[in-house]
C-alpha positions in Angstrom: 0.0 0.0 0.0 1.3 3.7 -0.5 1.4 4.7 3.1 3.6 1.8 3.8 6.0 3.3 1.4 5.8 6.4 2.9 6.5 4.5 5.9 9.4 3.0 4.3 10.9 6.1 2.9 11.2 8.1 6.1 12.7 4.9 8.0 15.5 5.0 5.6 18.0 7.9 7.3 19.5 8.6 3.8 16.2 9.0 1.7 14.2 10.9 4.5 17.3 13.7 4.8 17.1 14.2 1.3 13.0 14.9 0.8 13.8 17.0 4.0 16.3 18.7 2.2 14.8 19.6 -0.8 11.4 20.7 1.2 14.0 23.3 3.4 14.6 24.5 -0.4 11.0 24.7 -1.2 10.2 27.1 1.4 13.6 29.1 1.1 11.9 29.2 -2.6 8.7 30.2 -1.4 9.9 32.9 1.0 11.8 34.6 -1.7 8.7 34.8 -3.9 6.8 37.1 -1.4 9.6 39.6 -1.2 8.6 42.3 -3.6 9.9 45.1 -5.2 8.6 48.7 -4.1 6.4 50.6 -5.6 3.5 48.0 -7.0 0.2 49.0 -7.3 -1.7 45.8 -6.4 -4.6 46.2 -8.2 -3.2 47.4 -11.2 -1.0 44.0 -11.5 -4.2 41.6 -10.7 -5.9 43.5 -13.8 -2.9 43.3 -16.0 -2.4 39.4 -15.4 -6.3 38.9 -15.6 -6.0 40.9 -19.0 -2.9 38.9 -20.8 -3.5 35.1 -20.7 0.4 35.1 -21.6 1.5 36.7 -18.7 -1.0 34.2 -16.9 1.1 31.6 -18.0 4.5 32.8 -17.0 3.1 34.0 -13.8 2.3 30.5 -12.9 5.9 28.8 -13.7 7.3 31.7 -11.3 4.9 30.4 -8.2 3.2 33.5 -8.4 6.5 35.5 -7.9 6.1 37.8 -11.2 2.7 39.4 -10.5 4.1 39.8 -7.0 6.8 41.3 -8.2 9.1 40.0 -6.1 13.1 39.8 -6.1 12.9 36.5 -7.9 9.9 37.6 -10.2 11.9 36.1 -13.3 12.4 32.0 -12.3 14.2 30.3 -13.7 13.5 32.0 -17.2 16.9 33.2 -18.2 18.4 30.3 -17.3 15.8 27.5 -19.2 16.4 30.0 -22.4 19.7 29.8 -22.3 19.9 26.1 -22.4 17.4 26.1 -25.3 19.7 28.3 -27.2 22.7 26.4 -26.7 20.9 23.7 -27.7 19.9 25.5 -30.8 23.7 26.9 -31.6 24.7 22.9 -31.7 22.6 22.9 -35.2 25.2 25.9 -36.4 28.1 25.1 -34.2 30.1 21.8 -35.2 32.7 22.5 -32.4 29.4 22.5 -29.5 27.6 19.6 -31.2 31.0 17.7 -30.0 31.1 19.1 -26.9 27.7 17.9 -26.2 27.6 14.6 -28.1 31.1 13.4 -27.9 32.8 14.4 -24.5 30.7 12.7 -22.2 30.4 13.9 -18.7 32.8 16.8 -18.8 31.1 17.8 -22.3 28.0 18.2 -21.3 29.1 19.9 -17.6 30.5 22.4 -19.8 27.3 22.4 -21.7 25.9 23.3 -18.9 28.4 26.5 -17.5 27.9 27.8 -20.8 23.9 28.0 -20.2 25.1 29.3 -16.3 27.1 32.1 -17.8 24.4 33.1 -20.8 21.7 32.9 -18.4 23.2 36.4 -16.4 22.9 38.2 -19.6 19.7 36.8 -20.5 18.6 38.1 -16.7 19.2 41.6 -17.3 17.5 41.9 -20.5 14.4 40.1 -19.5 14.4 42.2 -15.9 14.8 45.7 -17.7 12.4 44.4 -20.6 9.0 43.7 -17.6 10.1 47.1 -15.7 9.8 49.0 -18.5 6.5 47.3 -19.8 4.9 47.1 -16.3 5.9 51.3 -16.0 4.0 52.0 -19.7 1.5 50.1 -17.9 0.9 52.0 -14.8 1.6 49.0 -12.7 4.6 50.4 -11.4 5.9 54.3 -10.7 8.1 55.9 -12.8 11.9 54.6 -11.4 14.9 56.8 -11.5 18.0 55.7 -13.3 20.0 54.7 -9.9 16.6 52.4 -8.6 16.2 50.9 -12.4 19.5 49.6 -12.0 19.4 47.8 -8.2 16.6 46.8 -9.3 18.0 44.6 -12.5 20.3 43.9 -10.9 18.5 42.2 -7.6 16.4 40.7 -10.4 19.3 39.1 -11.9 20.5 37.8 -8.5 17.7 36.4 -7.7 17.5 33.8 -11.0 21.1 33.2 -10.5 20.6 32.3 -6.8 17.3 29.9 -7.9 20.0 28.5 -10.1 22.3 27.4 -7.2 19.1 25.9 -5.2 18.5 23.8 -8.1 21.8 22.5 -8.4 21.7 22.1 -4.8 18.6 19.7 -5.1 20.3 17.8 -8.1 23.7 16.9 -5.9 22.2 16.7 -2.1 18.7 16.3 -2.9 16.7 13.8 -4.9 15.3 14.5 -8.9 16.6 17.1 -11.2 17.0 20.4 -8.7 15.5 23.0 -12.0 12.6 20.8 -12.6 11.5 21.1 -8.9 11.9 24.8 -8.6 9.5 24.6 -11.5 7.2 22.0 -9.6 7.0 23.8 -6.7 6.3 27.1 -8.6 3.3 25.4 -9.9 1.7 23.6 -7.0 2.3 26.5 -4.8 -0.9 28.1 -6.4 -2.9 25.5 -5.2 -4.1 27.1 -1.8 -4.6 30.3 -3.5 -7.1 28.2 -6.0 -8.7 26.7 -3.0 -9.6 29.7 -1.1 -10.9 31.1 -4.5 -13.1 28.5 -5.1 -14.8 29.0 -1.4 -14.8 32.6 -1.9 -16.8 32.3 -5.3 -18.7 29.3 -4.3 -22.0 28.9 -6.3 -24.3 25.4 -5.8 -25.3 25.9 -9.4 -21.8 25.5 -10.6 -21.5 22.2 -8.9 -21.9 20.2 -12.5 -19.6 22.5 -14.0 -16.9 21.3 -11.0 -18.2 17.8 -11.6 -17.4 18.2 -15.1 -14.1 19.9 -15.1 -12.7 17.5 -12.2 -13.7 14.6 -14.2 -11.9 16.1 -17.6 -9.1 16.8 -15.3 -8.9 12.9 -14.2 -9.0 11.8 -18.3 -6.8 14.3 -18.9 -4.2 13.6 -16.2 -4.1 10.0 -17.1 -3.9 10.4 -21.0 -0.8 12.6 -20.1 0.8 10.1 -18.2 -0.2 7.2 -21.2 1.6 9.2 -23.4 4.6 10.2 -21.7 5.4 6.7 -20.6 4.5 5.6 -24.5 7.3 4.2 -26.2 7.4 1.9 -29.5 9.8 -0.3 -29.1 12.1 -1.3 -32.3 13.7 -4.8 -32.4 17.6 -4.8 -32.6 19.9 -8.1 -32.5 23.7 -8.2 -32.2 25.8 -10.6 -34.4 27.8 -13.7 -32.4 31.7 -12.2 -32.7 34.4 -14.7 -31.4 37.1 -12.6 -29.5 39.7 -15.2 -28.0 38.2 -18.2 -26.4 34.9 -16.4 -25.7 31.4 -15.3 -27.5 30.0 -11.8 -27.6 26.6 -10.9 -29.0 24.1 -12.8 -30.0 21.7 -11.2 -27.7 18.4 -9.4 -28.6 17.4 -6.5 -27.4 15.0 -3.2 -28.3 15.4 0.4 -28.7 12.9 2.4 -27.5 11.4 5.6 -29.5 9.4 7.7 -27.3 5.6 8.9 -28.2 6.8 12.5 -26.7 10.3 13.0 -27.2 10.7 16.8 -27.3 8.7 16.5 -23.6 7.4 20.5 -22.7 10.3 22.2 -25.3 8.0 22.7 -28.1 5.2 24.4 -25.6 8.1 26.4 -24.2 9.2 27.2 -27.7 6.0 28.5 -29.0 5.1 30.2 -25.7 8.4 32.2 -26.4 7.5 32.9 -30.0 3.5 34.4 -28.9 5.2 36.6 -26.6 6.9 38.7 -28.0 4.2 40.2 -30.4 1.9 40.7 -27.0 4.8 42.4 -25.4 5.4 44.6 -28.5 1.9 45.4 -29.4 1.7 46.1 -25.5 4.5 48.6 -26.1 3.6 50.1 -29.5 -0.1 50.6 -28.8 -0.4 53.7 -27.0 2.1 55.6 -29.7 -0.5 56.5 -32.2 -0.5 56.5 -35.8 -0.7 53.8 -38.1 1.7 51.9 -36.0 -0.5 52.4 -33.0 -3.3 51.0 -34.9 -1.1 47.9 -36.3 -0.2 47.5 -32.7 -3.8 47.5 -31.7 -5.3 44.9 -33.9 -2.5 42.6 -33.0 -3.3 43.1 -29.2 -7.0 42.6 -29.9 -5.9 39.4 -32.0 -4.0 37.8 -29.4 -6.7 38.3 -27.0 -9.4 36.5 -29.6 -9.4 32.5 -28.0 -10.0 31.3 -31.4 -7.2 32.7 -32.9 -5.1 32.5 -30.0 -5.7 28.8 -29.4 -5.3 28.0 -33.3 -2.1 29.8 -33.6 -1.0 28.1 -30.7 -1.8 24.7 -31.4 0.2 25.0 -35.0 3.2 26.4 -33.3 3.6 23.8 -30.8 3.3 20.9 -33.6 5.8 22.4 -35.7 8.3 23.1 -32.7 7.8 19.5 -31.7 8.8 18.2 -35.1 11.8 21.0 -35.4 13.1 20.4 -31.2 12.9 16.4 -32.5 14.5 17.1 -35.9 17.9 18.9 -33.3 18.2 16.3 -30.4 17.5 12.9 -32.3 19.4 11.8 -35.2 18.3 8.5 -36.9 21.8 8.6 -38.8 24.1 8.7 -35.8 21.7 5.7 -34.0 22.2 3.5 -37.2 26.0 4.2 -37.0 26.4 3.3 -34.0 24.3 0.3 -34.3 26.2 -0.6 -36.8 30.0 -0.3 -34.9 28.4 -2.2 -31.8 27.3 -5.0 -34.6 23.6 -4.5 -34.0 20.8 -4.5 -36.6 17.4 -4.4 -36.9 15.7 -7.9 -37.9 14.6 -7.8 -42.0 16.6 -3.8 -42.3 20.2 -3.7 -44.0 22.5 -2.1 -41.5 23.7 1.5 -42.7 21.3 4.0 -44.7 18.1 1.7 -44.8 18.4 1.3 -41.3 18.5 5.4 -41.0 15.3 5.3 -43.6 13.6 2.8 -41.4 13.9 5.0 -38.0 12.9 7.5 -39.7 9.8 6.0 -40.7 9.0 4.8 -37.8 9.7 8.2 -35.6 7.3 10.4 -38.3 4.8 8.0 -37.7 4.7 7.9 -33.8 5.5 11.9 -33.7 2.4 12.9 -35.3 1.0 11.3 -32.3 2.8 12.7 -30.3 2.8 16.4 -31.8 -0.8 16.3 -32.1 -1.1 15.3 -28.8 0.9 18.2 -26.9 -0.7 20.7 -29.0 -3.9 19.2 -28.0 -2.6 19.8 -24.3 -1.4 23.1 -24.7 -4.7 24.6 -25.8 -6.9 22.2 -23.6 -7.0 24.7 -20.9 -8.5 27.8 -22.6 -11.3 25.4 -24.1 -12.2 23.7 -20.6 -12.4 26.9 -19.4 -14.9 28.7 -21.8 -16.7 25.7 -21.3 -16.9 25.0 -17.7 -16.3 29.0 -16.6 -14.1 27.6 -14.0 -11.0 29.4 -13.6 -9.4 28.0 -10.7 -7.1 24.7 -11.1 -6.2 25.5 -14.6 -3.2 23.5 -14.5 -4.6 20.4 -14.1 -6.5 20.3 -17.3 -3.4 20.8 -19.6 -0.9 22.8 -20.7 2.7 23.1 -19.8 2.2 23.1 -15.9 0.3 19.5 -16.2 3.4 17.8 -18.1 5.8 19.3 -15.9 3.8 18.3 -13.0 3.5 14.6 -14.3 7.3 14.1 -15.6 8.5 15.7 -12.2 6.2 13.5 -9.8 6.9 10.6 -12.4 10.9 11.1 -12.3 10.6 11.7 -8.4 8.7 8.3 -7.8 11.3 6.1 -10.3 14.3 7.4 -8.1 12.8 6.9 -4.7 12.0 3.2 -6.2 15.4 2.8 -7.1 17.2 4.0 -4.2 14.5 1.6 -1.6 15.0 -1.3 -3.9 19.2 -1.2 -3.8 18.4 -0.7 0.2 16.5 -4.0 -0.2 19.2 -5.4 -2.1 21.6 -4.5 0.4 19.5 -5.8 3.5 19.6 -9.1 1.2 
């Protein structure tokens, strides 16, 4: 039974210090994100993150901290873009595509400073970029030069120090330490949605809660069906005869996952719809031709249709292009081929490339389909069910971050309590 796990997890001195641990971080984490800025008119920013769906959304992976304004009111941002462009570069970049592919360990820990060091950059653009958009916008007071500055800079601090606390959780913790910055960001919001929901609380709306609670359930579990989902392609190895002894001869599989780009693409195309909202945000009280340009494209962004078609194409496309960088059917078939594998009825070398990718266009449709699916399923549960709290458990990036994380969690803790048991043995 689960509570006997639970049992089982905090009598083990090792694993219970290290879910201690990273709960100490969580409400370091949380602490940080109720420290604002000065000079916030609270009423102003509720309207302004009511207003832009977008900003909704980054709002929520910051655990509320960027319509609090607070010192860490970025995340994690910075430092997640970073890595994407990296990754990106290695498409351009021979010399980084060996780095990350060919050096191991110590290639990709270097992958990883670089993404560190770009992140701080990345910080102060961002952090002057929503000071200045939130001042057009009334939501906060005109700052002096001298205040802009600190502030940028505390801004900047603050990613860089969320940075650390994941790497903390990575080496002392348990799970990937980013990942459950992000986690806890998302959950955080959850007694905020509760004490909404008795606040507004309206017996007629109990099928609409009936309904939405049981599309969250379906939709929960179709996200976890699919991110589990692998097709599995047969490979054998050929018998070689080194000295007196046999090697090969085994058969094994490799696995091609329904989802392989996991929450990129959504990130991607979130990325790509921000930026005309920011800039139709800054261009539309100017005037002019341009102000009316600016104008329609706010009003167009704010249309669900539109918004939710838009979005749905964009994360497809991303999900074919993230695939397209990080999985190469060419390099798997070579190195099948060196390790004297092959796949049953496929001649080793280029037909074996053509097979795989065969195979992956057929199961990334699927997958593609479904993560655009996702991304937009919250904006259409909403219109229909008028419920506004809980958002994140009816899709979008929050839900597959929430799954992967509690998923990835779950397989470690396994692990670890099974080599206990086969120590104890």
């Amino acid at each position: 039974m689960w509570y006997q796990k639970i049992i089982q997890i905090f009598k083990t001195p090792d694993l219970r210090n290290k879910i201690l641990f990273v709960l100490g971080i969580f409400i370091v984490f949380r602490l940080m994100a109720n420290i604002p800025m000065p000079g916030i008119s609270a009423e102003k920013m509720r309207e302004f993150f009511e207003a832009n769906q977008i900003f909704g959304l980054l709002n929520l992976f910051t655990g509320g901290a960027l319509d609090k304004l607070s010192i860490i009111m970025l995340g994690l941002g910075p430092y997640i873009t970073a890595t994407i462009i990296i990754q990106l570069l290695t498409m351009i970049f021979p010399a980084l595509e060996k780095i990350y592919k060919e050096e191991g360990e110590e290639g990709r820990e270097k992958f990883n400073q670089y993404g560190r060091i770009l992140a701080i950059p990345l910080g102060f653009l961002q952090g002057y970029a929503m000071l200045t958009l939130f001042q057009r916008q009334g939501i906060i007071e005109t700052l002096p030069l001298g205040l802009i500055i600190t502030s940028i800079l505390t801004i900047t601090a603050g990613t860089i120090f969320l940075m650390w606390l994941g790497e903390l959780i990575s080496e002392k913790g348990i799970g990937n330490g980013v990942s459950l910055l992000i986690f806890a960001g998302i959950i955080s919001d959850i007694p905020n949605n509760i004490r909404q929901m008795l606040l507004t609380w309206d017996p007629a709306k109990i099928p609409s809660y009936l309904f939405f609670f049981a599309m969250a359930l379906i939709i929960i579990a179709g996200v976890v069906l699919i991110n589990e989902g692998r097709r599995n392609i047969p490979v054998s190895y050929a018998k070689r005869v080194r000295g007196n002894k046999m090697y090969g001869g085994a058969s094994t599989y490799l696995p091609l996952n329904i989802n392989p780009a996991g929450v990129i693409p959504i990130i991607f195309a979130l990325s790509i719809m921000l930026f005309p909202s920011m800039i139709a945000n800054f261009l539309g009280g100017v005037g002019g031709i341009v102000g009316s340009i600016a104008q329609g494209v706010g009003r167009a962004f704010e249309n669900m249709w539109f918004y939710s078609i838009l979005y749905f194409i964009l994360v497809v496309l991303f999900t074919y292009f993230y695939t397209a960088v990080t999985f190469d059917p060419k390099a798997v078939s070579s190195n099948l081929q060196k390790m004297g594998g092959f796949i049953p009825g496929i001649r080793p070398g280029e037909s074996t490339a053509n097979f795989m990718y065969y195979i992956l266009n057929r199961v990334l449709l699927v997958g593609a389909l479904f993560l655009g699916t996702i991304a937009i399923m919250p904006s259409i549960i909403g219109a229909i069910t008028g419920v506004m709290v809980f958002k994140f458990l009816i899709g979008g990036t929050a839900l597959l971050i929430v799954v992967s994380v509690v998923l990835d969690v779950m397989r470690q803790i396994n692990a670890q309590l099974q080599m206990r048991e086969y120590e104890t043995f």
